[in-house]
N, C-alpha and C positions, 0 to 999 in steps of 0.2 A: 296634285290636282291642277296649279301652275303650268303645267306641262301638254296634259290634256285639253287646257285651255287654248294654250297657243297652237295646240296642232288644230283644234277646230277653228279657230281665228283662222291659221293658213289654208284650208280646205275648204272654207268660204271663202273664203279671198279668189282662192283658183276658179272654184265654179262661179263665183260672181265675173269675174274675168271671162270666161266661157260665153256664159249667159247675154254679157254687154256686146260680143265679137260675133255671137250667134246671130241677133236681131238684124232686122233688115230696115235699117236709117231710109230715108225718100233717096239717096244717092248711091244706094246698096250697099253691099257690106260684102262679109266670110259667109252667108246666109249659103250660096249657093256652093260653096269650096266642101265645106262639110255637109253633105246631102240637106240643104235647105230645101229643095225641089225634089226628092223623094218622101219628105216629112210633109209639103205642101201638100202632094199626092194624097197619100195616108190620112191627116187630118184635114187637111182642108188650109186653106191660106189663114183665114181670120181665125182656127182652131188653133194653129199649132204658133202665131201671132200674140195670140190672148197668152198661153199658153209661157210662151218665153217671157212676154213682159211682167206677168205676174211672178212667176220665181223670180225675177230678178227685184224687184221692189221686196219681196218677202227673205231673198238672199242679202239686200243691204240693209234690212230691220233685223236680223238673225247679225248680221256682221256688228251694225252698232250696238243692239243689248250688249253681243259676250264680249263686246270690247269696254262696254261702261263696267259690268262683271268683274270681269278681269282686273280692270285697273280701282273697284273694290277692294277686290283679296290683296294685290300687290299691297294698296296702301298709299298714302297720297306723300308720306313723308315730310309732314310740315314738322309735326315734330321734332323728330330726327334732324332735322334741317336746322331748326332753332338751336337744337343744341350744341350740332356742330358747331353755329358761327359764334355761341356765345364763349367755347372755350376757348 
């Protein structure tokens, strides 16, 4: 399950990486390198705008829950920790 978790940890990671390189900042961006101005076309500027900024806020709230998750299941190891240094 450990496992499962970290590959979706990495697979958000990626696509939130996408999603941040995709947007079009006021000084521009990768927007136009990867068909920005065909997807403009398609949906519309403020459509397909709305459209990346919202996954990406919903791709970095998906990233922090499985990461608080995650580091659940791992386990915080205070315990483990006490014990070591007491022996």
């Amino acid at each position: 399950m450990l496992t499962a978790m970290t590959v979706f940890i990495a697979l958000i990671c990626v696509l939130l990486m996408a999603a941040v390189l995709i947007q079009n900042p006021k000084g521009g961006g990768v927007d136009s390198t990867f068909g920005g101005a065909q997807a403009n076309q398609m949906f519309g500027a403020a459509k397909s705008a709305d459209f990346i900024e919202k996954a990406t806020w919903y791709l970095a709230a998906a990233l922090f829950l499985l990461c608080i998750i995650t580091s659940m299941m791992v386990g915080g190891g205070g315990e483990g920790a006490e014990q070591l240094l007491s022996q």
